[in-house]
C-alpha positions as CSV (number, residue, x, y, z in Angstrom):
1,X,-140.4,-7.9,-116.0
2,X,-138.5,-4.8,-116.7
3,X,-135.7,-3.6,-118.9
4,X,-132.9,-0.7,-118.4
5,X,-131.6,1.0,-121.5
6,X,-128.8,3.6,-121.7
7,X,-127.0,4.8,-124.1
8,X,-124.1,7.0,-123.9
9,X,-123.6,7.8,-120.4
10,X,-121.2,8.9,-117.9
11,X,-121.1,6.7,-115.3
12,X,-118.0,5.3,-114.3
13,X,-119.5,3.1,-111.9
14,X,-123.8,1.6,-111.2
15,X,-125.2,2.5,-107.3
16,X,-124.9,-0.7,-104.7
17,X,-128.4,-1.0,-105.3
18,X,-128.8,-1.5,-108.7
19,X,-128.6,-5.5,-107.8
20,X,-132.2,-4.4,-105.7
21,X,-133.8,-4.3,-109.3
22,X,-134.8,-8.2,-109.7
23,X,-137.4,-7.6,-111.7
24,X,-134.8,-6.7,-114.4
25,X,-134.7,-9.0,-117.8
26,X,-132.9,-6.8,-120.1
27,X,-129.6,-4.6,-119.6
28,X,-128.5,-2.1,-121.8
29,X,-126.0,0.0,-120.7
30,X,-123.9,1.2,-124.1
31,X,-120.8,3.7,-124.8
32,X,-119.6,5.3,-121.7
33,X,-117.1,5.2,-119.2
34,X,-118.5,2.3,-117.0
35,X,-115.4,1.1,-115.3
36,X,-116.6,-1.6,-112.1
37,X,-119.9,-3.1,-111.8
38,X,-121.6,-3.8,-107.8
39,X,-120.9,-6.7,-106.4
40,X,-123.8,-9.4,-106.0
41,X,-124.7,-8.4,-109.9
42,X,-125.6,-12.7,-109.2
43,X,-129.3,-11.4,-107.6
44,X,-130.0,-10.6,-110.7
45,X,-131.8,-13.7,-111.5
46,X,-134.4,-13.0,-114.0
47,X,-131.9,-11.4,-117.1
48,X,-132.2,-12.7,-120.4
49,X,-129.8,-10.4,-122.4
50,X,-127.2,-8.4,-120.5
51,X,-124.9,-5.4,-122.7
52,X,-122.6,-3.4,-121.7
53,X,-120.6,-3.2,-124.5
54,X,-118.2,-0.5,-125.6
55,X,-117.4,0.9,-122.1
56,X,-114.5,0.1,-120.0
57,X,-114.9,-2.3,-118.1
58,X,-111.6,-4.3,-116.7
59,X,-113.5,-7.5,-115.2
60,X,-116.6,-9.2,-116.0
61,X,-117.0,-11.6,-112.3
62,X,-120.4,-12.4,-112.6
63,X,-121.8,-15.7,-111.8
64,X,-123.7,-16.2,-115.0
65,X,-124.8,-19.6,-113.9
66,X,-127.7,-17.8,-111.6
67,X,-129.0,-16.1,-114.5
68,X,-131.0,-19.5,-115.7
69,X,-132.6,-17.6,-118.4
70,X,-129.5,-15.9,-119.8
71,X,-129.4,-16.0,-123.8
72,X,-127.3,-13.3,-124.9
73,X,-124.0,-11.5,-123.4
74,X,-122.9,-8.7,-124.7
75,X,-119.3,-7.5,-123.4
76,X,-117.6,-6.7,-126.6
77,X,-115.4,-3.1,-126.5
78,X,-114.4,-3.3,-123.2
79,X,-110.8,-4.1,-121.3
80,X,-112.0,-6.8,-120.0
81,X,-108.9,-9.3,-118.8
82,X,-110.6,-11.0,-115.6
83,X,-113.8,-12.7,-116.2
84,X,-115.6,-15.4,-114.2
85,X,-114.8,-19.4,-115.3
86,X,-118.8,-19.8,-115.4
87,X,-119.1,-17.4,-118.4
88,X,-117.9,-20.7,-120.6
89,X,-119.8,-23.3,-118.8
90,X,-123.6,-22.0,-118.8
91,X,-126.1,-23.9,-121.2
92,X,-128.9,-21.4,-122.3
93,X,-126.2,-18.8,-123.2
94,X,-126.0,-18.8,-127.0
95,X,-125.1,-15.4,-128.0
96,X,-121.5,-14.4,-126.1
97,X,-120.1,-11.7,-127.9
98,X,-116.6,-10.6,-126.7
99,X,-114.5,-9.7,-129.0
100,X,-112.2,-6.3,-128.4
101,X,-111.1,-7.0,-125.1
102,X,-107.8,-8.6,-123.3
103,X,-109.1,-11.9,-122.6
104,X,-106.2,-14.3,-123.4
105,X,-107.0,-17.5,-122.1
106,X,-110.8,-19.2,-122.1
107,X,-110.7,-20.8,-118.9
């Protein structure tokens, strides 16, 4: 198992092959400018607490049922206005912290 932890970065955007990292169980990725993330963030599997709080990031369309082991998502700070359904629906998650962003309706 591995974990990833930055902390005020630059990056407006992760490489395609950041999904390639399966091993990965924790995701920090804190204050920057992180604007889109890759798509298939779903092979991701094996993540237990996912952050990426206080960047800004428009949509969150992750398939959080895949992550089985998902407890905690972090995705407060953001601009976040799209979001996947599946977000609401998955039955590990007991941390969801989303507050600050332009979510209107929970779907």
């Amino acid at each position: 198992c591995a974990s990833l932890h930055i902390k005020s970065h630059n990056m407006s955007k992760l490489a395609d092959k950041f999904v390639d990292l399966t091993a990965l169980r924790y995701v920090f990725i804190r204050r920057g400018r992180l604007e889109t993330l890759p798509n298939n963030m779903e092979k991701l599997r094996d993540i237990n607490r996912f952050d990426i709080s206080f960047n800004r990031l428009e949509e969150f369309n992750v398939d959080v049922l895949g992550w089985k082991q998902l407890n905690e998502l972090s995705l407060k700070y953001n601009s976040i206005t799209k979001h996947n359904k599946n977000m609401w629906q998955h039955k590990e998650l007991v941390n969801l912290m989303i507050n600050n962003n332009n979510i209107i309706k929970i779907i």
